[in-house]
C-alpha positions in Angstrom: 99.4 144.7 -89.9 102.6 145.5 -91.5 101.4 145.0 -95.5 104.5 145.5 -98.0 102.6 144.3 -100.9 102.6 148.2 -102.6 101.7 151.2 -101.2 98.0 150.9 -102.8 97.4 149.4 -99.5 97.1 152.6 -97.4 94.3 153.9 -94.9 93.2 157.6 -95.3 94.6 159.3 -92.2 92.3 161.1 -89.6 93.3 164.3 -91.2 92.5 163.2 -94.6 88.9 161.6 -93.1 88.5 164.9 -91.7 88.9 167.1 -95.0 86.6 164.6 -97.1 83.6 165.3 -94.3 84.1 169.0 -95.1 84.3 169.0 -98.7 81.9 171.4 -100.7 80.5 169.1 -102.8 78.3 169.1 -106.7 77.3 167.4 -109.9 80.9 166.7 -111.1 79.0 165.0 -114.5 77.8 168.8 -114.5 81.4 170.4 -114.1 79.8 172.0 -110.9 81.6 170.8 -108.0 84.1 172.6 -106.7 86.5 170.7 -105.3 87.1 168.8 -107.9 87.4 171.7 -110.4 90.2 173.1 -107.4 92.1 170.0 -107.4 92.0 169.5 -111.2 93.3 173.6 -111.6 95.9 173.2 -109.3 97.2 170.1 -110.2 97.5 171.2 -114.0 99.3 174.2 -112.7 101.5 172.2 -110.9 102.6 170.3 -113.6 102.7 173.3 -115.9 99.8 172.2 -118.1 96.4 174.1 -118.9 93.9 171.4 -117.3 93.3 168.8 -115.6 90.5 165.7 -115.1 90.3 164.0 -112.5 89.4 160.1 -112.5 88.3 157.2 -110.4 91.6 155.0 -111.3 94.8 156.1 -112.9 94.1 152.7 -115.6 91.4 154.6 -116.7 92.8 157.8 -116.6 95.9 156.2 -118.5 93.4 154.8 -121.4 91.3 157.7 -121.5 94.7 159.5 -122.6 95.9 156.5 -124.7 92.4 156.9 -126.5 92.4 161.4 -126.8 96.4 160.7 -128.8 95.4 157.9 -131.0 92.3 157.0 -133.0 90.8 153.7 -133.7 94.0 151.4 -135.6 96.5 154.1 -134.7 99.4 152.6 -132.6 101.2 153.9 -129.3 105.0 152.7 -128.3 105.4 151.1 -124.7 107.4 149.3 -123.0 107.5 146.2 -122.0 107.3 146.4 -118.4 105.0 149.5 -118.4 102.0 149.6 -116.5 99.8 150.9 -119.8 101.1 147.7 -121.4 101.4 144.6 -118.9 98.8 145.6 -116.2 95.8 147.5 -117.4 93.9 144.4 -119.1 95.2 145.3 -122.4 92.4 148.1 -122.3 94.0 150.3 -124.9 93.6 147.1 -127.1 89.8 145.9 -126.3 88.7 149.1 -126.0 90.6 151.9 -127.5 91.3 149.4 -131.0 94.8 151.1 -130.6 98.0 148.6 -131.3 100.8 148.5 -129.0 104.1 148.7 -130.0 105.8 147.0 -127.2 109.8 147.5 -126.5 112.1 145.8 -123.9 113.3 147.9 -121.5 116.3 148.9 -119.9 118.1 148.1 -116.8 117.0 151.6 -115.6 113.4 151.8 -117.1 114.0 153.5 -120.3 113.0 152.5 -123.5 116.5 152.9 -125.9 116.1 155.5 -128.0 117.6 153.3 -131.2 114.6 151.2 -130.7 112.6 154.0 -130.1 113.4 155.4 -133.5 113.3 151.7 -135.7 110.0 150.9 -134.3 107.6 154.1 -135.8 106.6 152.8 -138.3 106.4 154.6 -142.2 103.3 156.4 -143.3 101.8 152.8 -145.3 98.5 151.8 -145.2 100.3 148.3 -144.4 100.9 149.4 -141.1 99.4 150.7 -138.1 100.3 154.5 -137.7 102.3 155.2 -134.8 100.9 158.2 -132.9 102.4 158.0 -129.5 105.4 157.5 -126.8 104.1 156.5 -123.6 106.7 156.6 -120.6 106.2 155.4 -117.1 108.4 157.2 -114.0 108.8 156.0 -112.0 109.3 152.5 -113.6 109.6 149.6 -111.1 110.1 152.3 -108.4 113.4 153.9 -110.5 112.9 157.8 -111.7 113.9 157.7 -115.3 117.0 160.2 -116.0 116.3 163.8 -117.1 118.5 163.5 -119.8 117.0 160.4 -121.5 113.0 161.7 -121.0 114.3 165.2 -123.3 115.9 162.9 -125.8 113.2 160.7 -126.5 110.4 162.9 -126.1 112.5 165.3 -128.5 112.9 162.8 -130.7 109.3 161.6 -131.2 108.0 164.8 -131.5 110.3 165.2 -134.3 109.0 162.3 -136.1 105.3 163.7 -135.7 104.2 161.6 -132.3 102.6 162.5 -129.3 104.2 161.8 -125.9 102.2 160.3 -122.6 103.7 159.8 -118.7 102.3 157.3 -116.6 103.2 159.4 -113.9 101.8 156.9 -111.0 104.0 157.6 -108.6 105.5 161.0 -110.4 105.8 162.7 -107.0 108.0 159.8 -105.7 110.4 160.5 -108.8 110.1 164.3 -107.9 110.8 163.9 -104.6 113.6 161.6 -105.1 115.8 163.8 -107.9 114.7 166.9 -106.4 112.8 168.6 -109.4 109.5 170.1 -109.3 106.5 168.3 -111.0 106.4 170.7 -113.8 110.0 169.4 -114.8 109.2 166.0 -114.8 105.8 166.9 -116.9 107.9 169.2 -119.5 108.3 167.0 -122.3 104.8 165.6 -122.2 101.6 166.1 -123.7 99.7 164.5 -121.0 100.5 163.1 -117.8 98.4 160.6 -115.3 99.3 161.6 -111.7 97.7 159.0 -109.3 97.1 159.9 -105.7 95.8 156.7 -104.1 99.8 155.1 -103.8 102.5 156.7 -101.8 100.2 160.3 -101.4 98.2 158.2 -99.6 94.4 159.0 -100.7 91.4 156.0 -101.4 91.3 156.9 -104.7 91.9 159.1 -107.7 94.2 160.1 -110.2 94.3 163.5 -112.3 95.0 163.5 -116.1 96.7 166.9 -117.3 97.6 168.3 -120.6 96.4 170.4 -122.9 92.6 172.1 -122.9 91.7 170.1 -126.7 93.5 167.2 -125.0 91.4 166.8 -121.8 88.2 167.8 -123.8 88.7 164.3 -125.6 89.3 162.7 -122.3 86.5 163.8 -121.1 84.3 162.4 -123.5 86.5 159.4 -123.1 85.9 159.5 -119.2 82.3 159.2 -120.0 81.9 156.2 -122.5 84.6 154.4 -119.8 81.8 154.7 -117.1 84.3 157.4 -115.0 81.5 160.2 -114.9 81.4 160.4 -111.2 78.6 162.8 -109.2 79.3 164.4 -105.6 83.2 163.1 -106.4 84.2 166.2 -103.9 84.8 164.2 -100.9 87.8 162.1 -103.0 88.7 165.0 -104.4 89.3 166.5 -101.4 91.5 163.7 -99.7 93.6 164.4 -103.0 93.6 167.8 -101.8 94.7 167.1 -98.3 97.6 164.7 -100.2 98.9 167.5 -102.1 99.7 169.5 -99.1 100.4 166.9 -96.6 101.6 163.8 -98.3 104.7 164.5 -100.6 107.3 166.2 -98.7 107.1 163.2 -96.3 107.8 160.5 -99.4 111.1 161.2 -98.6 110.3 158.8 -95.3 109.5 155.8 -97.6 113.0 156.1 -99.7 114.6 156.0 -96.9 112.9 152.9 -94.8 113.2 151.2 -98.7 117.0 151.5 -98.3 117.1 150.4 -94.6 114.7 147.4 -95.6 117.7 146.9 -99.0 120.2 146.9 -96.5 119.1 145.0 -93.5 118.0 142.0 -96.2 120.9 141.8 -97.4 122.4 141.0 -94.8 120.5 137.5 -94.5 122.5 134.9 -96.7 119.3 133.3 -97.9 118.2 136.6 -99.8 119.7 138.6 -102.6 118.9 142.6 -103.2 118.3 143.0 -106.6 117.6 146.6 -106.5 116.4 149.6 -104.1 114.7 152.7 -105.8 112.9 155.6 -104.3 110.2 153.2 -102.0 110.7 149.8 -104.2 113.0 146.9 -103.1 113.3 144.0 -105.2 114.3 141.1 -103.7 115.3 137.2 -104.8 114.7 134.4 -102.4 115.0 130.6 -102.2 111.8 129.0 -104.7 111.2 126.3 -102.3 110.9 129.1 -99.0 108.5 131.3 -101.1 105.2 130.3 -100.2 106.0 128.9 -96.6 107.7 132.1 -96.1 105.2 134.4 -96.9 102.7 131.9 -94.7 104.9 132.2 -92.2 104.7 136.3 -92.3 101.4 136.6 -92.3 101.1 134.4 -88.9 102.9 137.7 -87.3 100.7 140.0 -89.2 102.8 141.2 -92.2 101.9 140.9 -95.7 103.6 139.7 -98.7 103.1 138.7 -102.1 106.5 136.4 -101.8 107.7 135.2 -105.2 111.2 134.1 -106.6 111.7 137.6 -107.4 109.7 139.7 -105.1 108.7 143.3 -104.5 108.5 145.4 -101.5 107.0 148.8 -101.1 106.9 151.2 -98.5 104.3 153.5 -97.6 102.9 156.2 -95.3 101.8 153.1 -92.8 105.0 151.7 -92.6 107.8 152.9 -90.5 111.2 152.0 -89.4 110.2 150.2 -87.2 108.0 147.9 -88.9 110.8 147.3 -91.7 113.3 146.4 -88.3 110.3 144.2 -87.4 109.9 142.4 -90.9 113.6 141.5 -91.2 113.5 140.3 -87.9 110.8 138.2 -89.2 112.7 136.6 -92.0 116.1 135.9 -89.9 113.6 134.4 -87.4 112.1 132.1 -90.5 115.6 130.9 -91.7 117.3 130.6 -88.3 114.8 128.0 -87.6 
């Protein structure tokens, strides 16, 4: 099965199934297992923080953070299209009681810094206090500019916020511009670094930031139902992904653009955008759903709207992109 619905959709190699049979395992609930205390130290070193907790889900992970910055009625800015706004069940809402502040975004992910700035709000009891700036990179599969993530972060910090990086697919955005995790992480005071896309694990995402900062989230973690027990053997295949799976992200930028490229080719479809392992794509309304039926027959998945997304992953290769347009010309040809 070729699946280019995200890159969520990937199997744990045999390596990977091999380190998660060996891992040494303990109470986790306890703070006594410890693989999971290895893989939350060296990813806070990584990212040049002082520690680190690791979670079932990067959405809870992301609230647990949302919830350690801001207290009950507090309010956190976000964009419009980031995952902590539009596709975590508006958790920070029913369960954190904290008030987005939501902004459009940019062409290239960022949130403008003049609406940054007009939106934090004045210290009035009329209003909800703004605490917090949370950023996404990458943002629909584009790594946010350097430049932009030191001015905003600068700026918010000089108005008294916090900042947050829903750093989901962080290590595609490092491996793409070519800095190290800890400069992605600099200008923020947490960051939730999920390993269960492109790194290829089951499951699991680390939050890291400062020690008062995860001692919060760890209560958090707790009253969100994230307490796990012998949670060694996931912490292990996010282990094995740290030293086997992000070099090799590099592989899924470049089948993206050779998937960007070879669709655009078909008259039928337009190439919105490639970045790092994303491809956005436009086709026909009336070919989406017979189209993606059509796919499937020949065992590849879609999730084929007017506007659709394509990701690539550790299980797809060149191939299998050559093989998918193949599939489409195939479908309009006919």
């Amino acid at each position: 099965m070729i699946d280019l619905r995200s890159d969520t959709v990937t199997r744990p190699s045999q390596g990977m199934l091999a380190a998660m049979t060996r891992a040494e395992t303990g109470d986790d609930v306890w703070g006594d297992d410890p693989t999971v205390l290895r893989l939350q130290a060296r990813v806070a070193e990584e990212a040049g923080k002082e520690a680190g907790l690791f979670f079932p889900s990067g959405t809870q992970s992301n609230l647990a953070a949302l919830m350690a910055h801001c207290a009950r009625g507090d309010e956190y800015i976000v964009g419009q299209l980031a995952h902590t706004y539009k596709y975590e069940g508006g958790g920070a809402a029913v369960l954190g009681s904290i008030q987005p502040q939501p902004l459009d975004n940019a062409d290239d992910g960022s949130i403008p810094l003049e609406r940054i700035a007009a939106a934090i709000k004045p210290l009035d009891d009329h209003f909800a206090r703004t605490r917090l700036l949370a950023l996404e990179n990458t943002i629909g599969g584009k790594v946010l500019p350097a430049a932009y993530v030191a001015e905003a972060t600068g700026l918010v910090r000089a108005r008294g916020l916090s900042t947050h990086l829903d750093g989901a697919r962080v290590f595609n955005a490092a491996v793409a511009s070519g800095q190290p995790l800890k400069a992605l992480a600099a200008g923020f005071d947490s960051v939730s670094i999920c390993f269960s896309k492109g790194l290829g694990a089951p499951v699991g995402s680390v939050l890291v930031g400062s020690k008062a900062l995860i001692g919060m989230a760890h209560r958090w973690r707790k009253v969100l139902g994230g307490g796990m027990r012998q949670s060694g053997l996931l912490a292990a295949a996010c282990l094995y992904a740290l030293d086997h799976n992000v070099e090799r992200l590099a592989d899924d930028h470049a089948n993206a653009a050779r998937l960007a490229a070879r669709l655009a080719q078909i008259a039928e479809v337009t190439v919105l955008s490639q970045a790092t392992n994303m491809v956005m794509a436009r086709f026909p309304q009336e070919h989406c759903a017979p189209l993606e039926a059509w796919l499937k027959e020949r065992g590849m998945l879609t999730q084929m709207l007017y506007a659709s997304r394509f990701v690539t992953h550790l299980d797809v290769s060149a191939a299998d992109v050559d093989a998918f347009v193949e599939a489409v010309k195939a479908y309009f040809a006919r």
